[in-house]
N, C-alpha and C positions, 0 to 999 in steps of 0.2 A: 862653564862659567855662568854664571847668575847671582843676581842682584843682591843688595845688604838687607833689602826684604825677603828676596827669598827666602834666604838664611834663619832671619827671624820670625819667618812661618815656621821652621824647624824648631823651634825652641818655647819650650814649658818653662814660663819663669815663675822658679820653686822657691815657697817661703815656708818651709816645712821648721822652721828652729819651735825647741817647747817656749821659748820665751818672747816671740814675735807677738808686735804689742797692733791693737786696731790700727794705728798710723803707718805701722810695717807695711800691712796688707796694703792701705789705701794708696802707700809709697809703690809697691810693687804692680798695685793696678796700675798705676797714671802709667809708670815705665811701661808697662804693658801696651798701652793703650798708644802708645807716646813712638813706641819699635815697632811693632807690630806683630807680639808674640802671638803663638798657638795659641796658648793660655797662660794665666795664671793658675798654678796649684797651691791649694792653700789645704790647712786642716781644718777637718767640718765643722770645726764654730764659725768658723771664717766663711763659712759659703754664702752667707748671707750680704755680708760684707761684701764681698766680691764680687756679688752680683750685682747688688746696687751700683757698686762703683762701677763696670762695667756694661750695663746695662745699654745697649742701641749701637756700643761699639763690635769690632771684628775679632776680638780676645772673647777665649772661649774659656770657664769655671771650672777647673778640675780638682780634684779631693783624691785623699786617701784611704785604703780602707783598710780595718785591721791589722795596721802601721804601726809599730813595724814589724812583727815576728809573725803576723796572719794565723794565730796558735789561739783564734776563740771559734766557736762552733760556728757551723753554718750559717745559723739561724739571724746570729749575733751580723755575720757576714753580710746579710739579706736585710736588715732591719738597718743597719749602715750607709748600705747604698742607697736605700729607698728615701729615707730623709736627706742624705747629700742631695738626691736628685730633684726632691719637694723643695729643700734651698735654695736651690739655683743651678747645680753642678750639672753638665752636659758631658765631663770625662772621670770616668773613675780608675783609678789606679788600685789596682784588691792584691792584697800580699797574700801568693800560695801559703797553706797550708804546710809551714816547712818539716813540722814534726811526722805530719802523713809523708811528704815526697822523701824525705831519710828513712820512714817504715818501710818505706817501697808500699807504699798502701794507695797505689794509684787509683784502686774505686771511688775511695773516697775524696782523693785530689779531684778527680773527675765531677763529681755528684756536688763539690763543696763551689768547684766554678760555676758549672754547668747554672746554678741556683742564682748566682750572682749575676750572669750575662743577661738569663732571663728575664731577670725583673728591668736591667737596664734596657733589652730590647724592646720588652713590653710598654715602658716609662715610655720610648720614642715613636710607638703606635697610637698614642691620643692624639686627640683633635688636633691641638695647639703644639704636641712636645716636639722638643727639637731629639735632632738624632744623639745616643747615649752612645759614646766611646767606652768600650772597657779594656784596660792593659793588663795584664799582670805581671805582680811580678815576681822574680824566679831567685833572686838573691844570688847571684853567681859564686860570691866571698862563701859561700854555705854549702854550695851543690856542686855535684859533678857535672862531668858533661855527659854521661849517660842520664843522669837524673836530669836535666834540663831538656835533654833531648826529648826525655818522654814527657814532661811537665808544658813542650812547644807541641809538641804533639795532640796533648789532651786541648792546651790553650784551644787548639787549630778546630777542632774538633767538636767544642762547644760556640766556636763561633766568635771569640773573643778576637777585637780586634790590634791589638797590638801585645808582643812580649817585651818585657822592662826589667830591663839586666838589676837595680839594686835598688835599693829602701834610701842609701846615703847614710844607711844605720848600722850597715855590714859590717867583715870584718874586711873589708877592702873596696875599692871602688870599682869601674868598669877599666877591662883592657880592649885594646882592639881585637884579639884573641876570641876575645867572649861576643863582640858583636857577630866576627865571621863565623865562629858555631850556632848562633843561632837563626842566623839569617841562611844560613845553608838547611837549618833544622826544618823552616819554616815558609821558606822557599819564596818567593816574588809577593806573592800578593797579600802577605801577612806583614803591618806593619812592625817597625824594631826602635823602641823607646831606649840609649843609652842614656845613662844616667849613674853617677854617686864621683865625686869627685873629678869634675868635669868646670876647670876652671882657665882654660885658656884657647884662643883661635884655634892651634896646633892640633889640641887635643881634641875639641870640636870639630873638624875636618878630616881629622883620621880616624875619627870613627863613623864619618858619614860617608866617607870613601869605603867603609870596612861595609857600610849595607845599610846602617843609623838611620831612620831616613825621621825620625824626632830625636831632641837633646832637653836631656832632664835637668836644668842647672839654677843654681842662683846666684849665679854671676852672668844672666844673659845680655844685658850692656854692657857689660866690657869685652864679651865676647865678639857682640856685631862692631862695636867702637872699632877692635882690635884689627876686622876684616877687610883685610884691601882687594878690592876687586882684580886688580892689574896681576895680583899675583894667588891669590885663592884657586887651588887645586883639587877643587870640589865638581864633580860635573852632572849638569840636569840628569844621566838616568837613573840617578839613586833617588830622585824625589817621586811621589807616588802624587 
C-alpha cells in the first residue's frame, strides 16, 4: 500500500492529441503540478511551453520522438531529441524504428537507439543539465514477442532507461500480458513505461502489479481521484 502521491509519481500526464491548443498544455501543466505527476508529456512545440509553466516545480518535461511510426532516419532521430532537450525536455520518449524491427534488421534498431540515448546521456553530462531519461518505444499492437524481446534487449544494451509498450497511435492499447513480457525481458532494474489506452484505476493498478512501474495516460486525475487507498492492491516493491 502507498500514498495517492505515490501513485502519481507513476504517472506521465500525456497531452499528445494533434489538436491540443497552448491552454491544453498550460491546463495539463497546472494538473501536473497540482497531483504531482512524473511529468508532463507534451509534443516538441510544446516543450517550451511546458517548461515555462513548470519551471521550479517537481513535474519533469517529456517529449516524443519520431511519433508516431519512428520510420525517419537516424539523423532526423538525433536532431529531435537534441532540440526537445535545448527546450526544456528532461524525458524522451523515441519510437523504434518499426520498419527495421519487422526486417529483423536489428543492427540498425541497435545503431538508430544507440545514437539517440547518447546524445540524451551526453545532454545530462553539462555543467548545469539535468539527468535525460530515454524510453522507447516498442508498439506492442505491431510486434511480436520475439521482436520485443529482442528490441528490450538492444533497449538494455544501449543503456536506455525505460521500455514503453505504445505510441496511443497503435492498432491497440497495452494489456497486462504485454507488461509481464517485457518486464521479464528486461528484468529488475530496467524501467517499464505502460501506456496507450490506459483510462481507469483498475487498469492502472493491473498493470503496475504486472511490473509497470510508470503509467502513460491522459486521464491521470481521474486516475489518482479514482484511487482509494483503503483498498488499492498495488504494493511498494514494484516502484524503483
Amino acid at each position: 500500500m502507498f500514498s495517492r502521491i505515490a501513485l502519481a509519481k507513476m504517472i506521465d500526464h500525456s497531452i499528445l492529441r494533434p489538436d491540443a491548443t497552448e491552454d491544453d498544455v498550460i491546463r495539463y501543466c497546472d494538473e501536473a503540478m497540482e497531483y504531482h505527476f512524473a511529468s508532463v508529456v507534451v509534443l516538441p512545440y510544446w516543450c517550451q511551453v511546458a517548461e515555462r509553466r513548470l519551471r521550479g516545480s517537481d513535474v519533469k518535461v517529456g517529449t516524443v520522438i519520431a511519433y508516431p511510426l519512428g520510420a525517419v532516419p537516424t539523423q532526423v532521430k538525433v536532431y529531435e531529441a537534441r532540440q526537445a532537450i535545448n527546450a526544456g525536455a528532461t524525458e524522451i520518449d523515441v519510437v523504434v524504428n518499426l520498419g527495421a524491427v519487422k526486417s529483423h534488421d536489428y543492427a540498425a534498431v541497435q545503431r538508430d537507439l544507440e545514437e539517440v540515448v547518447t546524445v540524451s546521456n551526453l545532454a545530462g553530462l553539462t555543467e548545469d543539465g539535468d539527468d535525460i531519461s530515454t524510453k522507447v518505444i516498442i508498439e506492442v499492437g505491431l510486434t511480436t514477442r520475439e521482436e520485443q524481446t529482442r528490441v528490450c534487449r538492444i533497449a538494455k544494451a544501449v543503456r536506455a532507461d525505460f521500455i514503453k509498450t505504445c505510441t496511443g497511435r497503435g492498432p491497440r492499447g497495452v494489456a497486462v500480458q504485454d507488461v509481464k513480457h517485457i518486464r521479464q525481458a528486461v528484468g529488475r532494474e530496467m524501467g517499464v513505461k505502460a501506456a496507450g489506452g490506459i483510462r481507469t484505476i483498475e487498469q492502472a493498478t493491473a498493470l503496475i502489479n504486472a511490473g509497470a512501474n510508470r503509467i502513460g495516460t491522459s486521464t491521470g486525475t481521474a486516475i489518482v481521484e479514482a484511487y482509494d487507498q483503503s483498498q488499492g492492491a498495488v504494493t511498494e516493491e514494484v516502484l524503483r
